[in-house]
C-alpha positions in Angstrom: -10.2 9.3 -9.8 -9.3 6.3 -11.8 -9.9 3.8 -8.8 -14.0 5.3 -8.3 -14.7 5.3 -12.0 -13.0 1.8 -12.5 -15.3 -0.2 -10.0 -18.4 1.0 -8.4 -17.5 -1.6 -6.0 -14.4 0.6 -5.0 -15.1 4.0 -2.5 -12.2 6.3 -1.2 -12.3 6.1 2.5 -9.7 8.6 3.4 -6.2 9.6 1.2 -2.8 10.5 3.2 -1.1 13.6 2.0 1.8 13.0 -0.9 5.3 12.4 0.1 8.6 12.6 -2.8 10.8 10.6 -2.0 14.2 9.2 -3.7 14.2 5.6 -5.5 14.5 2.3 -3.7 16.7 -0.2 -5.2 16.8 1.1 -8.8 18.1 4.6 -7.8 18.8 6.0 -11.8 15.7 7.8 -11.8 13.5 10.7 -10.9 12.1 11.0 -7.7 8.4 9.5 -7.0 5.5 10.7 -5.5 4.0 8.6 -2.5 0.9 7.8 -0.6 -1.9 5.6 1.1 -5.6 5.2 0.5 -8.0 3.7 2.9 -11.0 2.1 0.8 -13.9 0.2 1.2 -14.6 -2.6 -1.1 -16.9 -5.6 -1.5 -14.0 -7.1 -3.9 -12.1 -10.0 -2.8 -7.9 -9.3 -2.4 -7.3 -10.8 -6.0 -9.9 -9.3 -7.1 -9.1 -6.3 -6.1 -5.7 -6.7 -7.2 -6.7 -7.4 -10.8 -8.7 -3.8 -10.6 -5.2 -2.3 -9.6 -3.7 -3.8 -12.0 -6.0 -2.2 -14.8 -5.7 1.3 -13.4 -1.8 1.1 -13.9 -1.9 -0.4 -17.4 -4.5 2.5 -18.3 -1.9 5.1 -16.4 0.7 3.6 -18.9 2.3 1.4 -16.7 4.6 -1.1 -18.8 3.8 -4.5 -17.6 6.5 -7.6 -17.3 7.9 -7.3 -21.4 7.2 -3.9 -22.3 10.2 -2.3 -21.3 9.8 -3.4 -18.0 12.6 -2.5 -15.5 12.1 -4.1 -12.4 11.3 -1.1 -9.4 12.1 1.3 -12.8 10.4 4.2 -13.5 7.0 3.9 -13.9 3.9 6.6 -14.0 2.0 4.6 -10.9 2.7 1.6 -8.9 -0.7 0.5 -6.9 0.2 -2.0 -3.6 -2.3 -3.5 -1.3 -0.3 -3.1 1.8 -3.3 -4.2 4.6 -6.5 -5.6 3.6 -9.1 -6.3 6.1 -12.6 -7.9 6.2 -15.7 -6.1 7.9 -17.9 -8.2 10.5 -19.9 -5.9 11.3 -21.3 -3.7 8.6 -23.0 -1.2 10.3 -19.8 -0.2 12.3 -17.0 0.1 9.4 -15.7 2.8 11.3 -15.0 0.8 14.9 -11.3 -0.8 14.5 -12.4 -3.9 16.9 -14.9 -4.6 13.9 -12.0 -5.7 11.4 -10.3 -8.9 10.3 -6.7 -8.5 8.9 -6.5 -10.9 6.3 -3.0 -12.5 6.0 -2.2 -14.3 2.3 0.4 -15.9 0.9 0.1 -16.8 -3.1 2.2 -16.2 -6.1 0.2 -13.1 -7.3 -0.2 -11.7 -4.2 1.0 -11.2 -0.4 -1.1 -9.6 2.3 0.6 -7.8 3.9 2.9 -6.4 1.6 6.2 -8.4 2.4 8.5 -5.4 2.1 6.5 -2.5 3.9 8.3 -2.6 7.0 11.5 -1.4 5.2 10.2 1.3 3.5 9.4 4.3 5.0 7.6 5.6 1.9 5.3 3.3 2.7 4.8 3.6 6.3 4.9 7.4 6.6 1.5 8.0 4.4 0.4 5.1 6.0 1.0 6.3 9.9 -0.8 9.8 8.8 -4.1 7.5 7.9 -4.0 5.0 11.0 -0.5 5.2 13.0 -2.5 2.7 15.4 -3.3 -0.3 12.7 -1.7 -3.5 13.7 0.6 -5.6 11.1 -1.0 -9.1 11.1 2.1 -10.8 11.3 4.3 -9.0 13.4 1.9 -7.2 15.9 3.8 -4.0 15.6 2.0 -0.6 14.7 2.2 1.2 11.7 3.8 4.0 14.1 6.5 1.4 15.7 7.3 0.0 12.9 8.1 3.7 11.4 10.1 4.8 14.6 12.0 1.4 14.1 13.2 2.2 10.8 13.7 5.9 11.4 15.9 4.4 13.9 17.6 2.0 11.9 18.3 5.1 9.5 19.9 6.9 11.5 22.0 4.6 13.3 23.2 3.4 9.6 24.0 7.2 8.6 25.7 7.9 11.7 
């Protein structure tokens, strides 16, 4: 994939299955294809974020200027959602072994600020780790998704 041969410093951990789902917020186009990937990295978050950012532009991804519709359509759109640090090596696997990392800068927030709201996000998500903890709000990935199901359907009905 494009994220492995980018970095060596980037390994796929585990991938959720694709969802299609409708547009968000700029709804006057074609339907998008969504999903989460757990990775292991020695990158930093920018860091990290600046890899992203080259696997989109080599997709084609227009960038702010080119044609740029904001949430328009667009041939991939890379997130960090969650980002955690490791203290223990040796034990990756063990979830009391992880550090969420909360930040707050102009080029990038951890956790993403909108993932709560979007169950295109949450649903891949919840199929890799239904039981991770959000940083800031202490909910799971699965209460936050059973939240907004609910929300749904109370709006629809």
């Amino acid at each position: 994939t494009h994220l492995q041969t980018l970095s060596n410093d980037i390994s796929i951990i585990r991938t959720s299955y694709l969802h299609e789902t409708p547009p968000m917020y700029y709804t006057d186009q074609s339907k998008f294809l969504n999903g989460a990937i757990e990775i292991h990295t020695n990158l930093e978050p920018l860091d990290l974020l600046r890899e992203l950012k080259e696997v989109e532009k080599q997709m084609g991804r227009a960038l702010a200027g080119d044609n740029y519709i904001k949430n328009g359509p667009r041939p991939i759109d890379l997130d960090i959602l969650l980002y955690s640090h490791l203290t223990d090596e040796k034990n990756r696997q063990s979830e009391e072994q992880h550090t969420m990392i909360v930040m707050n800068t102009p080029a990038l927030q951890i956790p993403h600020p909108r993932m709560q709201e979007r169950e295109f996000v949450l649903k891949p998500l919840a199929e890799l780790n239904k039981e991770l903890v959000h940083p800031l709000t202490n909910q799971t990935v699965q209460d936050m998704l059973k939240n907004l199901l609910n929300e749904n359907s109370q709006s629809d009905g």
